[in-house]
C-alpha positions in Angstrom: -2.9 -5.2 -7.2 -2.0 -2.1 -7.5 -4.3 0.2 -4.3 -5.8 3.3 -5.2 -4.1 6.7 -3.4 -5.2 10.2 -2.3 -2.6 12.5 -3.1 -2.4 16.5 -1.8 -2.8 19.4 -3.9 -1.7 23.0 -4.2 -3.8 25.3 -4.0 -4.0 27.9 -6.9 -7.0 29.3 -7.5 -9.4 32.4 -6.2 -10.6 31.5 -2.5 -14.0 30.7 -3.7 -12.7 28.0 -6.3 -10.6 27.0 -4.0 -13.1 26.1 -1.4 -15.7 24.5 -3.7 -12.9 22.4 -5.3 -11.5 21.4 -1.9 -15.3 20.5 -0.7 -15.6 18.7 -4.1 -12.6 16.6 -3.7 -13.3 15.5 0.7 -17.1 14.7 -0.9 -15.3 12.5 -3.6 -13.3 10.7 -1.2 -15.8 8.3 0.6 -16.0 6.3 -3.1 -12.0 5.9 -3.1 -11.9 4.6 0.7 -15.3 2.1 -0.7 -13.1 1.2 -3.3 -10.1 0.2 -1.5 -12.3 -1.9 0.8 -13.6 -3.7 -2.5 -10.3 -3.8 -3.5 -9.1 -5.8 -0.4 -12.3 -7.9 -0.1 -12.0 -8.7 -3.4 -7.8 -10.0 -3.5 -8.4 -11.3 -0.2 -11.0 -14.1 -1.8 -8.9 -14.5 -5.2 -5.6 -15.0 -3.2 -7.3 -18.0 -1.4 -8.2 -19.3 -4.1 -4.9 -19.2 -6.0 -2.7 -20.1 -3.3 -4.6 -23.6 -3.5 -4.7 -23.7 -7.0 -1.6 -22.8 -7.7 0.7 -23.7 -5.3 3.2 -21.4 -3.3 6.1 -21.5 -6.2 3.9 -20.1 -8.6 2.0 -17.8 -6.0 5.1 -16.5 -5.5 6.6 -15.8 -8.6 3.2 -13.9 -9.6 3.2 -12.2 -6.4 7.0 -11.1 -6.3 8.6 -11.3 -9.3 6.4 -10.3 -11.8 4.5 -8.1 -9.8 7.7 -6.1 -9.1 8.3 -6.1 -12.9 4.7 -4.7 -13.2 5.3 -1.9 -10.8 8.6 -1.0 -11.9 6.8 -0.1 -15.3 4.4 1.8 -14.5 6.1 3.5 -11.0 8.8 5.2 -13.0 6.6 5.7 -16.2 4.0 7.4 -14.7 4.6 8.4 -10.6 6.7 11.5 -11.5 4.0 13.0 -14.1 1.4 12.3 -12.1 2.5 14.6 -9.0 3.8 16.8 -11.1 0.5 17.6 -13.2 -1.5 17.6 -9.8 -0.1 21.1 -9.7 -2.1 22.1 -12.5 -5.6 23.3 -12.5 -7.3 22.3 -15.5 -10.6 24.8 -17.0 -13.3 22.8 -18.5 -14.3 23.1 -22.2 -17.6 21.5 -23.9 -15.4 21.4 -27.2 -12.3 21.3 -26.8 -9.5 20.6 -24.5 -8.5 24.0 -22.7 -5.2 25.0 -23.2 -4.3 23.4 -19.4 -5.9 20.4 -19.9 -3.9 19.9 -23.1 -1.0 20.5 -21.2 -2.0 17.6 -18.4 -2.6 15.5 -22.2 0.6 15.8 -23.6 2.6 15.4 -20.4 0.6 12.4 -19.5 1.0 11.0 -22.9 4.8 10.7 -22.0 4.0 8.6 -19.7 2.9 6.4 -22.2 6.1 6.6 -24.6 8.7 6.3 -21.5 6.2 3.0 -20.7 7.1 1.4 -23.9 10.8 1.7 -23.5 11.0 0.6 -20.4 8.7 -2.4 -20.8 10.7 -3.1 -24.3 14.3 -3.3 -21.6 13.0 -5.1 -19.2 11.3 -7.6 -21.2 14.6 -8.1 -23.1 16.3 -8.5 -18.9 13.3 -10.8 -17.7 12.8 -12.3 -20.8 16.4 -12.9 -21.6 17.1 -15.1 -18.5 13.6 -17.0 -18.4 14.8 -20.0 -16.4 12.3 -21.3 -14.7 10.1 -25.0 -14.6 6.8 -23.6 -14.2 4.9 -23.4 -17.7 4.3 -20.8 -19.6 6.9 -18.3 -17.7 8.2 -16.7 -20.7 4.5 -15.9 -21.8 4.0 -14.5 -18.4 6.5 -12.3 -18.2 5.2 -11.1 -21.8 1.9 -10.4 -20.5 2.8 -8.9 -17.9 4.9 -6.2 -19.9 1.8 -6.0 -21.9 -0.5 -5.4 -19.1 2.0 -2.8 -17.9 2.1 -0.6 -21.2 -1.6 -1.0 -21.8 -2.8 0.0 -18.6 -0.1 3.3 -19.2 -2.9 3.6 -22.1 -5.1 4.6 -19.4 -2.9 8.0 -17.9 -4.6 10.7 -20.0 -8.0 10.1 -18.9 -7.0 9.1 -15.7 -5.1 12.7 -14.6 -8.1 13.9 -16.5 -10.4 12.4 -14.0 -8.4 13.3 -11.2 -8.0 17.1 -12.1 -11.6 17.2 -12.3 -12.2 15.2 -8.9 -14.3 12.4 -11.0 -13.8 10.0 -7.8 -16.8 8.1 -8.4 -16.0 7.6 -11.8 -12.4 6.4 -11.0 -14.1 3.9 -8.3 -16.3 2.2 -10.9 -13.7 1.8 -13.4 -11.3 0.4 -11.0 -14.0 -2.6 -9.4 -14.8 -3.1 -12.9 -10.8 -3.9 -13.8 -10.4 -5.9 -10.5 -13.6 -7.7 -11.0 -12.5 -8.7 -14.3 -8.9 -9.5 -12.9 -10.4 -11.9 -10.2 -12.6 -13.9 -12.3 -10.1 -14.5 -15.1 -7.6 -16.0 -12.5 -10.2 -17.5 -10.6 -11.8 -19.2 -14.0 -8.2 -20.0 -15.3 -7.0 -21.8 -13.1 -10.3 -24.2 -12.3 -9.9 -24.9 -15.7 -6.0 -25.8 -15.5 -7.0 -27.9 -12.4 -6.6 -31.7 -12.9 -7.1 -32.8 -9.3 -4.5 -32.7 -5.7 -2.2 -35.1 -7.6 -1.2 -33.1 -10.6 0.2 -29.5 -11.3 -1.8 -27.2 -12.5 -0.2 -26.0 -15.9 -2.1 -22.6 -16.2 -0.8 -21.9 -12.5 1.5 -18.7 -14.2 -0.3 -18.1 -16.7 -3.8 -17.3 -14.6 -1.6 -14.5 -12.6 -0.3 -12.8 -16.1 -3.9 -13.5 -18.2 -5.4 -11.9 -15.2 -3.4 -8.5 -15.0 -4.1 -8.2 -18.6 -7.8 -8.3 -18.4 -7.5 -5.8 -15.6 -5.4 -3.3 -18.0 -7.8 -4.4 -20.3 -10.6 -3.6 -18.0 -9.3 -0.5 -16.7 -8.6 1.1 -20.3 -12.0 0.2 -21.8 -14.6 1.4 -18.6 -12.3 4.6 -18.5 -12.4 5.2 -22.4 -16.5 4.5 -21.8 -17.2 6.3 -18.9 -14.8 9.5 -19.9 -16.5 9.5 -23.3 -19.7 10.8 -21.0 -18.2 13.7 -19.3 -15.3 15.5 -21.4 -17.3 17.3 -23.7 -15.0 16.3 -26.9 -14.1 13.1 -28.4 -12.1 10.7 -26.3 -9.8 10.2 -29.1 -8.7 13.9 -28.4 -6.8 12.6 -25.7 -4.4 11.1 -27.5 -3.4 14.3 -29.5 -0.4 15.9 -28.4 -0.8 19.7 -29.4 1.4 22.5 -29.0 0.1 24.9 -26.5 1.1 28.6 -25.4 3.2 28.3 -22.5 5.4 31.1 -19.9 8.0 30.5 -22.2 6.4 30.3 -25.6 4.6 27.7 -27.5 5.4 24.0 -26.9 4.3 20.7 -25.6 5.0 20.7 -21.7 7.5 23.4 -20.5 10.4 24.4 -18.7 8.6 24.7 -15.6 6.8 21.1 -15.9 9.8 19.5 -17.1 11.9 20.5 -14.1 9.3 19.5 -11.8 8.9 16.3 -13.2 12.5 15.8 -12.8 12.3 16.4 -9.4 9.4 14.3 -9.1 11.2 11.7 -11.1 14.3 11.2 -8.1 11.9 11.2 -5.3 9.7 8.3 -7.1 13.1 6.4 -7.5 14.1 6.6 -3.7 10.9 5.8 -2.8 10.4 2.8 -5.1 13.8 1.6 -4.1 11.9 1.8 -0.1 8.6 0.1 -1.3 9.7 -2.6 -3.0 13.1 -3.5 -1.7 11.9 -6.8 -0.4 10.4 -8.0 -3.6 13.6 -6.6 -5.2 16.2 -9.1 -2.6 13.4 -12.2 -2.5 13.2 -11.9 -6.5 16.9 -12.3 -6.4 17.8 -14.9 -3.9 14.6 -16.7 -2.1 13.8 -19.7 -3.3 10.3 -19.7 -5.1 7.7 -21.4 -2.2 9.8 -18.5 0.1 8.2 -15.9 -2.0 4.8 -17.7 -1.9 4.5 -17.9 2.0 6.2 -14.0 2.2 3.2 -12.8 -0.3 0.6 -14.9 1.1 1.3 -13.7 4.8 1.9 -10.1 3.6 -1.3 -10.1 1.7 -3.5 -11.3 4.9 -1.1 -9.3 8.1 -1.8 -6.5 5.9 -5.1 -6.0 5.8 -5.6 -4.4 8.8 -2.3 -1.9 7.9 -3.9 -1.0 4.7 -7.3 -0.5 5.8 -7.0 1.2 9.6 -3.2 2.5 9.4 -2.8 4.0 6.3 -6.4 6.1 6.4 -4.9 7.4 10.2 -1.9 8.2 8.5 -3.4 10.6 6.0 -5.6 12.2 8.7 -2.4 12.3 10.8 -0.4 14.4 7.9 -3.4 16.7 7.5 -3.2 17.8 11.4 0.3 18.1 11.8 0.4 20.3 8.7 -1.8 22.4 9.9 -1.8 22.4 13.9 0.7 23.9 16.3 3.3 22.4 18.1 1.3 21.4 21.3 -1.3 19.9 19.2 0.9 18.0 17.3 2.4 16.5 20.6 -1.1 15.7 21.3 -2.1 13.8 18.6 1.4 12.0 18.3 1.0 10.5 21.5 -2.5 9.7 21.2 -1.4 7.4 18.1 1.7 6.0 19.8 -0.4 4.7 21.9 -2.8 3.2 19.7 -0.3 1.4 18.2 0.6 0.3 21.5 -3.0 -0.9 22.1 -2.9 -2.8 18.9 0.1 -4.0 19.6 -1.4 -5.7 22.6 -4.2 -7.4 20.5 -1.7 -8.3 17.2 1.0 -9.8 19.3 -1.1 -12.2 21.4 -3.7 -13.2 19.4 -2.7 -12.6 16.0 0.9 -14.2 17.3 -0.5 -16.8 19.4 -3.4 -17.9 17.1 -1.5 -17.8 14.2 -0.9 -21.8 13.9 -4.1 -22.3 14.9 -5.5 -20.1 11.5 -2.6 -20.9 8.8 -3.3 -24.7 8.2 -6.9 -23.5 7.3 -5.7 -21.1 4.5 -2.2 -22.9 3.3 -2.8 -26.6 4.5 0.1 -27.5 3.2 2.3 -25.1 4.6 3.0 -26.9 8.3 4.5 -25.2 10.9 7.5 -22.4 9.3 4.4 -20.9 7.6 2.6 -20.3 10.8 5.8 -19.2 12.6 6.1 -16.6 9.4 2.6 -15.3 9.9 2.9 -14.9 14.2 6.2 -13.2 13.4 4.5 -10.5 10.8 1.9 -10.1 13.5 4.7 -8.8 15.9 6.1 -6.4 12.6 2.5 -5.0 12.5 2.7 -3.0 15.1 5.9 -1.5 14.3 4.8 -0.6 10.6 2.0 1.4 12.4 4.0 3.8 14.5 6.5 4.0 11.8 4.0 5.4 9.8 3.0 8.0 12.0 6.5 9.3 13.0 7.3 9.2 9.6 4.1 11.4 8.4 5.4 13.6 11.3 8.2 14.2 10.1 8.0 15.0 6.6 5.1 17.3 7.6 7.1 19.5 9.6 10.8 19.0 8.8 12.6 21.8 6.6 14.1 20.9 3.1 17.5 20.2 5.0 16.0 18.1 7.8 13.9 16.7 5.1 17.3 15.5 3.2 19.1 14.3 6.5 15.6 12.0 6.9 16.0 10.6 3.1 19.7 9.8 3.5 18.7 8.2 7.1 15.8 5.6 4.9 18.5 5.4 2.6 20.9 3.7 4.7 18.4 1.6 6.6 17.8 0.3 3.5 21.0 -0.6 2.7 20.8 -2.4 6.2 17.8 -4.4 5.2 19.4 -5.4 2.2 21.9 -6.6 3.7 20.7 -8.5 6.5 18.0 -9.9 4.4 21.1 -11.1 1.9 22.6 -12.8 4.9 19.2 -14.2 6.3 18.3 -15.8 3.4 21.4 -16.3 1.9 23.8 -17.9 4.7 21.2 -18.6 7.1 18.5 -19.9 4.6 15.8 -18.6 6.7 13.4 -18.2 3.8 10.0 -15.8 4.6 10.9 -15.6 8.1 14.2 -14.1 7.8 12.5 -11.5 5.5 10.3 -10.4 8.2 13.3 -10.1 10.8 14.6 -7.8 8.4 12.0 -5.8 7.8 11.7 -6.0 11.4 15.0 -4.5 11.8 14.4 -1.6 9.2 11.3 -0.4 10.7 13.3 -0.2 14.2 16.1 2.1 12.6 13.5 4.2 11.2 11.3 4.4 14.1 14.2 5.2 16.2 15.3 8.1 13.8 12.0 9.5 13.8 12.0 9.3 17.6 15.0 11.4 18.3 13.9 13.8 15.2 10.7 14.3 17.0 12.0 14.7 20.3 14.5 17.3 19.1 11.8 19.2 17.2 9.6 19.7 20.4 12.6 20.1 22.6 13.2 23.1 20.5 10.1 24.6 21.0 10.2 24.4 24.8 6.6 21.5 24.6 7.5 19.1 27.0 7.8 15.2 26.7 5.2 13.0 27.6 5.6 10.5 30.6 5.7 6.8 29.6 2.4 6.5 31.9 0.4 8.7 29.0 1.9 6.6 26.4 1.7 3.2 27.8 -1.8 1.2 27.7 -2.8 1.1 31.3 -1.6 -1.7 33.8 -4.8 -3.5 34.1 -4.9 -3.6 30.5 -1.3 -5.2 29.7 -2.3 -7.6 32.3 -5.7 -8.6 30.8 -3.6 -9.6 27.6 -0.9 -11.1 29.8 -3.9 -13.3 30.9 -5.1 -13.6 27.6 -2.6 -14.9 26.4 -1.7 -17.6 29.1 -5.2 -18.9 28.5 -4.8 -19.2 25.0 -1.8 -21.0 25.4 -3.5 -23.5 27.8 -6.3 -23.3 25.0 -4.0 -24.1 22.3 -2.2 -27.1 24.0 -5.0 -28.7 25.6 -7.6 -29.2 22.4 -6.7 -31.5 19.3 -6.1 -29.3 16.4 -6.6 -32.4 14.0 -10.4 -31.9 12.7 -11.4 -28.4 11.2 -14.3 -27.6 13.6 -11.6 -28.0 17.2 -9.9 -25.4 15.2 -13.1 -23.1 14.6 -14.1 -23.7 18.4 -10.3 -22.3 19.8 -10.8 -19.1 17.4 -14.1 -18.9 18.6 -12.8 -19.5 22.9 -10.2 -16.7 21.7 -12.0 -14.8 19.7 -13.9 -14.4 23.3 -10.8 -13.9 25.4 -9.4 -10.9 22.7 -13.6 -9.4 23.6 -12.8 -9.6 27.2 -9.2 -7.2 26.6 -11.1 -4.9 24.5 -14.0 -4.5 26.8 -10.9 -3.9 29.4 -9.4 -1.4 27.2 -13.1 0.4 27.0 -13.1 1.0 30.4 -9.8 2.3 31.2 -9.1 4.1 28.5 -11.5 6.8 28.8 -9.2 9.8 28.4 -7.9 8.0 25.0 -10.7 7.0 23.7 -11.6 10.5 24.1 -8.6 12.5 22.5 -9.1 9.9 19.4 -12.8 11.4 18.7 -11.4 14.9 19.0 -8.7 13.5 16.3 -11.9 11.7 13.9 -14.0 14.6 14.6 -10.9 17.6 13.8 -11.8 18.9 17.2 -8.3 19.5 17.8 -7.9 22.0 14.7 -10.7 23.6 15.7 -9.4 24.1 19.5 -6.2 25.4 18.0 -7.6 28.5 15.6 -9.9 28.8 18.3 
């Protein structure tokens, strides 16, 4: 399921639109950050569900295959257009479309038409070699392709809706698609369900029926709900027009079309960086591989998506707009946050992994717990690569900015690779995924390490001690001791009945209390400098 994502904008208006627009758009957001927790309530229940239901082949095949089929489609259809009309500022009309917002129409309308084509090839690449046991795959992959083009349906009301900062309107129609998406798998396969001791035949087809109810879902509530607020009929919307441009009349423009080229290479790059797993395990892993990678993934991550990627957006925001002091400030102050979490992922969420898999998968046994403690020990990695990352694309020039994309270029040629051999030679399934990812993020973290510290260098701010950066020594041996205990825990209760499980998650659910409440007290000074960073005290101290 695809997330929702707040995306920047250039500012081109008088100072007074400016400011209401920005205020408008800050207001807004609170319904987008509701909606991704919906969002990853709501998959986090239906992914239970399915991964019973279904069984891991087919969980995986959903989650990896077709889903990377899914967001090839609309990625390259529609990423490029989208950034690129995000540069437009659109004049209402009660009428009529204005002559910008028939611009942001007809280039989103593209969208649609370069949808279509590369559904129709794809289909004819997926569909072509359709070799699989699991019933109705060639169906599927059709609905999927479907799915794909008919949410594209949905781009000129969409940009609409963003241009005009309609966030609570986008919220609602997007819990009304995923509802509908997560009852229609949930309800398909009960009814394909014939008991433990046979397959369930609608086990692919629940996955594909599902995406299409939520393009289905998505296109109506936004054709509904639009209808409300545009001011002129929705079928408008669907009119390309020719409009007077800088450079005459026409459809889009020079202008628009270069930028959308541009646009257009970036999104390629960076859906080559995204998805490069599902791209190898859709290749070579073995089906039930691709299950356990997309079950873990979808659980691990839950705490990236929800805490790490909102810091990471604040994070841009500062550095963009703070000095180079501050900047050192608030990079450290996350570095060692991840560090903190680090502390909490690698020995609970490590250790208490086996104890917590057999009661979502329990089937799995053993490699699937060993797969889930491992992504624990990635999490923290993802985190500070996140960071350093945001730090350096909001302060590197447009040649240091080229050097970084040739840099995640090659470590992705490294993770390919090593995830070819892992799985390949080595046959290490979803674990040898992870170790590669595990891998990648360390190139990339290590890049953005010596890219930082020569940027600051530069500008004569000093390093920071590893004491400033490290959690503090009573802390890393309160989880030391942790984490001892729960390996006593572990060992010494009989995992056999459900509620000897529930008590050791509750035992270390008690011990992980006790390192927080450590961290409480001895981290005053962080604590501290990460309410300055919440609160924007640190912008403030700076134009001060």
């Amino acid at each position: 399921m695809s997330d929702g994502k707040l995306r920047a904008r250039d500012s081109t208006s008088v100072a007074a639109a400016e400011a209401a627009h920005s205020s408008s758009a800050f207001a807004g957001a609170q319904y987008l950050m509701g909606l991704q927790l919906f969002v990853r309530l709501a998959t986090f229940s239906t992914n239970a569900v399915a991964f019973r239901l279904a069984g891991s082949s087919a969980f995986g095949v959903a989650s990896i295959k077709l889903e990377l089929l899914l967001s090839t489609i609309l990625f390259l259809s529609r990423e490029s257009i989208r950034n690129a009309l995000l540069r437009i500022e659109p004049a209402e009309d009660k009428q009529r479309p204005s002559v910008r917002e028939q611009r942001i129409i007809n280039a989103a309308l593209v969208s649609i038409g370069v949808g279509g084509l590369l559904a129709g090839a794809l289909y004819m690449v997926y569909g072509g070699n359709s070799q699989s046991s699991i019933p109705y795959y060639s169906e599927s992959i059709a609905a999927y392709v479907l799915a794909a083009w008919v949410e594209l349906l949905v781009e000129p009301l969409y940009v609409l809706s963003r241009s005009r900062v309609l966030f609570q309107l986008q919220a609602r129609c997007e819990s009304i698609a995923v509802s509908t998406k997560c009852a229609i798998v949930a309800l398909v396969l009960l009814l394909g369900n014939k008991g433990s001791d046979r397959e369930n035949k609608f086990r692919l087809l629940a996955f594909a029926l599902g995406q299409l109810g939520y393009a289905a879902g998505i296109l109506l509530s936004y054709s509904w709900s639009m209808k409300a607020v545009l001011g002129y009929p929705v079928a408008w919307c669907y009119m390309p027009k020719r409009v007077s441009l800088d450079d005459g009349f026409g459809f889009v423009g020079c202008k628009m079309r270069s930028l959308i080229a541009v646009f257009m290479g970036q999104s390629l790059l960076k859906h080559v960086l995204t998805q490069g797993d599902s791209m190898v395990m859709s290749r070579i892993a073995r089906d039930s591989d691709m299950g356990v990678f997309a079950l873990v993934s979808n659980y691990a991550s839950i705490p990236a998506r929800i805490l790490f990627l909102p810091l990471e957006e604040a994070a841009r925001a500062v550095f963009t707009r703070s000095d180079a002091r501050t900047s050192m400030n608030v990079l450290t102050t996350l570095a060692k946050l991840q560090l903190l979490l680090g502390c909490l992922f690698c020995v609970f969420g490590g250790l208490y992994a086996p104890v917590v898999m057999p009661l979502i998968d329990s089937k799995g046994g053993s490699a699937n717990a060993r797969v889930l403690s491992a992504y624990f020990m990635y999490l923290p990695m993802m985190g500070l690569n996140g960071f350093l990352e945001a730090f350096a694309h909001s302060v590197a020039t447009k040649q240091q900015l080229l050097r970084v994309n040739i840099w995640m270029a090659g470590c992705s040629a490294v993770y390919i690779s090593l995830s070819v051999l892992l799985l390949g030679k080595y046959d290490m399934g979803a674990l040898g995924m992870v170790m590669a990812n595990m891998v990648n993020m360390a190139l990339r973290i290590a890049y953005c390490c010596w890219f930082a510290r020569k940027w600051f260098i530069s500008r004569e701010i000093s390093l920071p001690g590893v004491s400033r950066i490290a959690p503090h020594p009573v802390v890393l041996v309160s989880s030391l001791i942790a984490g001892v205990l729960s390996v006593v825990l572990i060992r010494s209760i009989d995992q056999t009945a459900i509620i000897n499980r529930l008590a050791i998650l509750a035992l270390g659910s008690a011990l992980g209390l006790a390192v927080l409440f450590a961290m409480w007290i001895l981290e005053k000074p962080f604590i501290q400098a990460a309410k300055e960073i919440k609160a924007g005290s640190v912008i403030d101290k700076k134009r001060e």
